[in-house]
N, C-alpha and C positions, 0 to 999 in steps of 0.2 A: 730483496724486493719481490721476486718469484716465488718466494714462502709466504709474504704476506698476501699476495694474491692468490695464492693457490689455499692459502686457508680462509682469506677472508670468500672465495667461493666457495669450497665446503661449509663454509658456517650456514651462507644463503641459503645452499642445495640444504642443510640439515633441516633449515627454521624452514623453508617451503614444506619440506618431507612432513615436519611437525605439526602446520599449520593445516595441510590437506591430511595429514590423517585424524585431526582434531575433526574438520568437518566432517569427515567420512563415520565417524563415530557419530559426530552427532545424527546424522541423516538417518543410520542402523541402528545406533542402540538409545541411544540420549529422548529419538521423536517416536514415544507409541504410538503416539496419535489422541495424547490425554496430559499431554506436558501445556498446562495452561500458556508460557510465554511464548510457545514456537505455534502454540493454535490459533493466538490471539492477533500475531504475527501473520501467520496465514489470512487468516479473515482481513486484515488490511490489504496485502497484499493481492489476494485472490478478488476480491468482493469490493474495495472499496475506493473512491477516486474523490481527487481536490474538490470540493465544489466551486462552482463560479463567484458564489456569495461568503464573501468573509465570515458572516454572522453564522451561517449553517457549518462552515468548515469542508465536512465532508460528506460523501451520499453514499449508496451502492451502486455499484455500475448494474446497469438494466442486464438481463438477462444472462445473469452469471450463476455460477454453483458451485462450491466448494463441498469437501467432507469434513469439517472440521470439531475437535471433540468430541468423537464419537457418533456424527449425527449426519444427513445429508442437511446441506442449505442449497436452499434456491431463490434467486432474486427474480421476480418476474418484470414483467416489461417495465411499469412505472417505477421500480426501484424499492420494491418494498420483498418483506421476504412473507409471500402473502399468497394466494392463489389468485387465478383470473374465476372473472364473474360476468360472463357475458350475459347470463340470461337472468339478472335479478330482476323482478315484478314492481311497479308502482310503490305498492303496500310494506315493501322491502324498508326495513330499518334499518339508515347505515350510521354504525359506531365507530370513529377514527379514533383508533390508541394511540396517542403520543407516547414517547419512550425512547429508554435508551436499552443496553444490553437485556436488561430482565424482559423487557416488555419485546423485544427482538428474542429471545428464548435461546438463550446461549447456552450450548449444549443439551438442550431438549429439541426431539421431532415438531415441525412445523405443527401437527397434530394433535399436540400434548399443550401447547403452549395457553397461558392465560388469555388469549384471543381468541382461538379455534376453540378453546372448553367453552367459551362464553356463548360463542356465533350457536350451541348446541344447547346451551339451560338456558338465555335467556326467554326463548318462547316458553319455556316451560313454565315461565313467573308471569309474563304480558298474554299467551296466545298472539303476538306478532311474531312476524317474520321477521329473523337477521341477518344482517351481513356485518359482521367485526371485524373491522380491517386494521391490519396490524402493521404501522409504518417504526416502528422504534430503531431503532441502527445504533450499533456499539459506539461507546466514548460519546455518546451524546449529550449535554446538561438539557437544562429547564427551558434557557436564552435560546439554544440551537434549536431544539424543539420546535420555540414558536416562531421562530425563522423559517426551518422549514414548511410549517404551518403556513405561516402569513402568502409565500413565494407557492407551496406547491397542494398544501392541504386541502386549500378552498374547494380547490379543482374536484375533488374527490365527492364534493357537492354535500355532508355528512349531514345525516340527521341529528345526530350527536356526538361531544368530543368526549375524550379521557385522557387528563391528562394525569398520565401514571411517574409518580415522583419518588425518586430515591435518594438518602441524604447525601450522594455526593453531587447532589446537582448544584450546589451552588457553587463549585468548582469554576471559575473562568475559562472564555472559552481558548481552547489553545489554535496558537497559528499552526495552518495546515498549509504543507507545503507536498510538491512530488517527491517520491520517495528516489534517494540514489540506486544506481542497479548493486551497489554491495547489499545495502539493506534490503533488498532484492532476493539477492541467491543464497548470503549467507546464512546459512543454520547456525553457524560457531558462534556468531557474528550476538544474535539474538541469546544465545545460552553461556555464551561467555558473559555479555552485558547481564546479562539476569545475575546470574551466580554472584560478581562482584557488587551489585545492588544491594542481596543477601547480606553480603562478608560486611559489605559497610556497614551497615544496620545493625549487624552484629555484636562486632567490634566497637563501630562507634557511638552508638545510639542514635537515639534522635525521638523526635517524636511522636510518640506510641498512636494506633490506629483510631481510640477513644479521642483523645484529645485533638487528634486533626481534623475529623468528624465534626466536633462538638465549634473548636476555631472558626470553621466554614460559618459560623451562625452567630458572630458577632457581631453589632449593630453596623459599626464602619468597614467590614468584608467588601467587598467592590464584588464578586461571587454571589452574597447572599442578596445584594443592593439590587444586581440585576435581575435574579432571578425574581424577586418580586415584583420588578417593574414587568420582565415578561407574562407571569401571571396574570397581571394587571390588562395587558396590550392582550391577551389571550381569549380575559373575559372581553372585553370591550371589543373584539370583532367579531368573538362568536355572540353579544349581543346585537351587535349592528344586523348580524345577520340570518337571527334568530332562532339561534342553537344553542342548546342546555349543554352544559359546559358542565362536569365532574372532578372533581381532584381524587386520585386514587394513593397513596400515600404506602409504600414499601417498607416493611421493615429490614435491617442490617441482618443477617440470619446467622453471624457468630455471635449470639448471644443475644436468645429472646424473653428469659426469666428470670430474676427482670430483668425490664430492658433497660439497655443506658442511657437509651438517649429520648427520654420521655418531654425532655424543654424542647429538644428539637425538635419532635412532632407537634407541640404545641403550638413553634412560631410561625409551623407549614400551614396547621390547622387556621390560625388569626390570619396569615395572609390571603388561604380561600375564602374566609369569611369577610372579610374586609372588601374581595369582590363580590359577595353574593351567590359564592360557588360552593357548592356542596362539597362534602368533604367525608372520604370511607378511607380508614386505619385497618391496613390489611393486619397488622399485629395480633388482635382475636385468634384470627385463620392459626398460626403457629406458636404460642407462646408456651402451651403444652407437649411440644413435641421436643424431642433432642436434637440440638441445633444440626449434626451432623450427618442425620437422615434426610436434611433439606438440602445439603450441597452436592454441586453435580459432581465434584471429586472434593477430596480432603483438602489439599490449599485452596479451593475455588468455591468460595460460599454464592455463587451463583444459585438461585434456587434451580433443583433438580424437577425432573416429571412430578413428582411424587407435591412436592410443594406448589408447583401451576396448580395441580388440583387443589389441592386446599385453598388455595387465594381465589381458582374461578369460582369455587362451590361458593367460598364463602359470599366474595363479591355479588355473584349472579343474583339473589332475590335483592340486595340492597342495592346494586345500580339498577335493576330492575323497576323499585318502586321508587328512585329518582325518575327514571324517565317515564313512570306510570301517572306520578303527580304534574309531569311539564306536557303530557301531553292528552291526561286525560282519558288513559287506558284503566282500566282494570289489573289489579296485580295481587300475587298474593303476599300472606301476613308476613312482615319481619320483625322479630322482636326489639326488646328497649336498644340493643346496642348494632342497631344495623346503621343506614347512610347516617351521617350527621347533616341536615340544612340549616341554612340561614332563614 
């Protein structure tokens, strides 16, 4: 009996030894600081809390900051990762980005991002003043969006919306609960779950990126069902309240020539159109470049610096002369393939 206890605690003492040198590894060698799951992890962690409202899920906590991927983030007071503006003017044009990670600029400087390039070339198309404020927050769909919209956007009083869409927003929204303190501390925790996510997928298959993509956009989706209705509930308050509403339309950046998912931009394009929303296909911006000059790291098709640019340059004169026609300014020329209107 004193043999099996004396080995069955060397086993424990061994598997503890094993388990805390796993972590210890991962903390030192496993987290450069560009391991997409232990960053993405962090930014939950660091940055991000339950929201009160089911339909939003989750928010950022106010004035928080992490370093993650590479990059400083800072959340300022209202929860946006945005700068303060105490001293905007009257004549000051304010543009609310909706969005989820791309439009929050993951893994690119606050600076770089398709929001801040814009707040800097759109006078350059109107001669107005801007202010681009950038509320987007990782893991967000279309539905969460204009949840938080509806609950905290108004507040922001915008001259004008964007609501910048990527194809996984028809995704459902998922239940957001507080996180346990394991998935808290552990490193292992996160890179062991990852790893065997991998091996499955591997080994077992399942189904490929194209095809779960393309799924989301089935007529009977309960994902793509919603998302349309919130586009719907999107325009209808920003017309109650009479502000020119944009759809901005993301393309997938593992493979932009061609693209594959050319129906599925279609059925995003018919759903702005169906509300009388303009609608700009960022796809132009990159179809010529090589998909993997646009990622912020190799498994992480996030668009990098390099790609914000291309999507502000391109976007800037075509939202430009959307909100040049809604409001009567002056702008200049875009050629045949700039915004699309209704």
């Amino acid at each position: 009996m004193r043999s099996f206890f004396s080995s069955s605690f060397l086993t424990l003492v061994s598997l503890v030894f094993a388990v805390g040198l796993f972590e210890l590894a991962c903390r030192t060698i496993v987290d450069t600081g560009m391991h997409y799951h232990l960053e993405m992890w962090k930014y939950a962690v660091s940055l991000k809390e339950v929201a009160d409202d089911p339909a939003i899920g989750h928010r950022h906590k106010a004035v928080s900051e992490a370093h993650l991927m590479g990059v400083d983030v800072k959340i300022i007071a209202d929860g946006l990762r945005d700068r303060e503006r105490p001293d905007l003017t009257e004549d000051t044009v304010k543009v609310l980005m909706l969005g989820d990670s791309i439009t929050f600029g993951w893994g690119v400087p606050q600076a770089e991002t398709v929001s801040a390039r814009l707040e800097t070339l759109l006078p350059q198309q109107t001669g107005q003043s801007f202010a681009v404020i950038n509320s987007g927050v990782g893991n967000y769909n279309t539905a969460m969006e204009v949840a938080w919209f509806e609950r905290y956007g108004l507040d922001h009083e915008p001259d004008a919306v964007v609501l910048n869409v990527f194809i996984n927003d028809a995704e459902i929204t998922p239940a957001n609960t507080d996180i346990h303190w394991w998935d808290r501390a552990l490193y292992s925790r996160v890179v062991l779950f990852g790893a065997l996510d991998t091996a499955r997928r591997l080994v077992f298959g399942g189904v490929d990126w194209k095809t779960y993509y393309r799924d989301l956009y089935t007529p009977a989706n309960s994902g793509w069902l919603t998302m349309q209705s919130s586009i719907a509930r999107l325009a209808e308050l920003c017309r109650e309240n009479g502000i020119p509403l944009v759809l901005v339309d993301y393309p997938e950046l593992r493979e932009v020539s061609p693209y594959p998912f050319p129906d599925v931009s279609e059925k995003i394009s018919v759903a702005a159109f169906e509300q009388q929303t303009a609608y700009i296909s960022l796809l132009p911006a990159v179809e010529n470049e090589a998909p993997s000059a646009l990622w912020v790291t190799e498994p992480d098709p996030h668009p990098n610096s390099y790609a914000n640019q291309l999507f502000a340059e391109y976007l800037a004169p075509r939202l430009g002369q959307v909100l040049s026609l809604a409001n009567g300014w002056s702008a200049g020329d875009v050629d045949d393939t700039g915004a699309i209107a209704p």
